[in-house]
N, C-alpha and C positions, 0 to 999 in steps of 0.2 A: 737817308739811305747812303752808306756809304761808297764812296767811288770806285767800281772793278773795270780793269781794261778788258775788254775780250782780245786775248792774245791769238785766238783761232786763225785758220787762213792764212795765208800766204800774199809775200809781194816781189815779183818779180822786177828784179833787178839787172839793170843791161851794162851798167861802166865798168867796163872791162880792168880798171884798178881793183872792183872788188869782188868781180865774180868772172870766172876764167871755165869755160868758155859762158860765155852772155846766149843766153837768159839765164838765170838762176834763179830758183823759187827762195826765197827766204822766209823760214815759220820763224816763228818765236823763238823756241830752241836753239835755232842758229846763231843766236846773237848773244854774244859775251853775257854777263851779268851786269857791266859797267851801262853795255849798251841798253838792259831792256832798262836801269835807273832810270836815265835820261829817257826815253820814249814812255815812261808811265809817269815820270815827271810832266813832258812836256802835256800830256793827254789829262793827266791830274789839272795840272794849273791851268788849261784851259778850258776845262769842264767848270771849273770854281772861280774863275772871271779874276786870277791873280795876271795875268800875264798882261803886259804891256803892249798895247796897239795890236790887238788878238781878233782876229774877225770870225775865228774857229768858237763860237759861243754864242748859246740861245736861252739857258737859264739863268735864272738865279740861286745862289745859294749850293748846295753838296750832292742836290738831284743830279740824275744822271744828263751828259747832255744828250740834246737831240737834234744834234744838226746831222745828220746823216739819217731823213725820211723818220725822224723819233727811235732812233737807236740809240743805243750807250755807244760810246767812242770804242772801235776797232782798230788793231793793229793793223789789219790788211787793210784798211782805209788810209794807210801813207801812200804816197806819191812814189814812183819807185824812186826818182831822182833826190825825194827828199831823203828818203831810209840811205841810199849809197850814201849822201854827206853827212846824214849819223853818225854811219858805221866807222867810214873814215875820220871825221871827227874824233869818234869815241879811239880808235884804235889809236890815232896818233899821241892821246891822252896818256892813257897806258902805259904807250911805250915810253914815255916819258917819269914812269915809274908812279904814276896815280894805281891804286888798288884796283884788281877789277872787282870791284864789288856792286850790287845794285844799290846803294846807298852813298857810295860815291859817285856813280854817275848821276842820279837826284840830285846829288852836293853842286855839279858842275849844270844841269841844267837851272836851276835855282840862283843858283850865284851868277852865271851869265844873266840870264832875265832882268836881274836885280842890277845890272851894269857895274858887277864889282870884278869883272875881267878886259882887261884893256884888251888883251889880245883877241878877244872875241866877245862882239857887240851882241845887245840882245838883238832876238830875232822877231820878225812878225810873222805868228803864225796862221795860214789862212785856207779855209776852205773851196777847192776850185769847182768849177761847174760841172767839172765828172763826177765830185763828191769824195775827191781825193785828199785827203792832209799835205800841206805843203808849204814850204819858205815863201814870203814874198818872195818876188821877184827883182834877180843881183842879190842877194843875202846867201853868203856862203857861211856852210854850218859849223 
């Protein structure tokens, strides 16, 4: 089976760098193309047990995961704190003249992972007891 993120749903977001006035619901939509790369990257490679010190994972092999009560991996399932350091991640990306394509922001979550970015360490991704997606903890994104 191959891997679909459910983009559905929303996550509200409260740090006021990137949502003015806080709360702000953020769908799918909302987010660049650079950005939803990278978040179907990170949701890919940890459904398929590539990622590095990844506690977000229950199978083996291209099945879907099921760490969220045997569901496939959801967008509204991030952290809101983690989606804010995406966003801002991805954005400062950008602005630095990366393409916003979603195959660039793949490019950049893939390459970090792989530790071929000095400037940004890979990440641990991991599942909290709310059932929320989220950075270890101290890992800025």
């Amino acid at each position: 089976m191959a891997f679909q993120l459910d983009t559905s749903g929303f996550v509200a977001v409260t740090d006021p760098a990137i949502a003015k006035p806080p709360p702000y619901l953020f769908g799918w939509s909302d987010l660049s193309p650079f950005t939803q790369g990278y978040i179907e990257a990170l949701f890919r490679e940890n459904d398929t047990r590539h990622a590095r010190n990844c506690d977000y994972v229950s199978t083996d092999g291209p099945a879907p995961c099921t760490c969220a009560a045997g569901r496939p991996p959801r967008f509204a399932n991030l952290a809101p704190e983690t989606l804010a350091r995406i966003i801002a991640d991805c954005e400062a990306r950008v602005s630095l003249g990366w393409l916003d394509r979603p195959e660039d922001g793949h490019w950049f979550w893939v390459s970090r992972q792989n530790g071929n970015l000095n400037a940004h360490p890979p990440l641990t991704v991991q599942l909290g007891d709310d059932g929320k997606v989220r950075f270890a903890e101290g890992e800025a994104a």
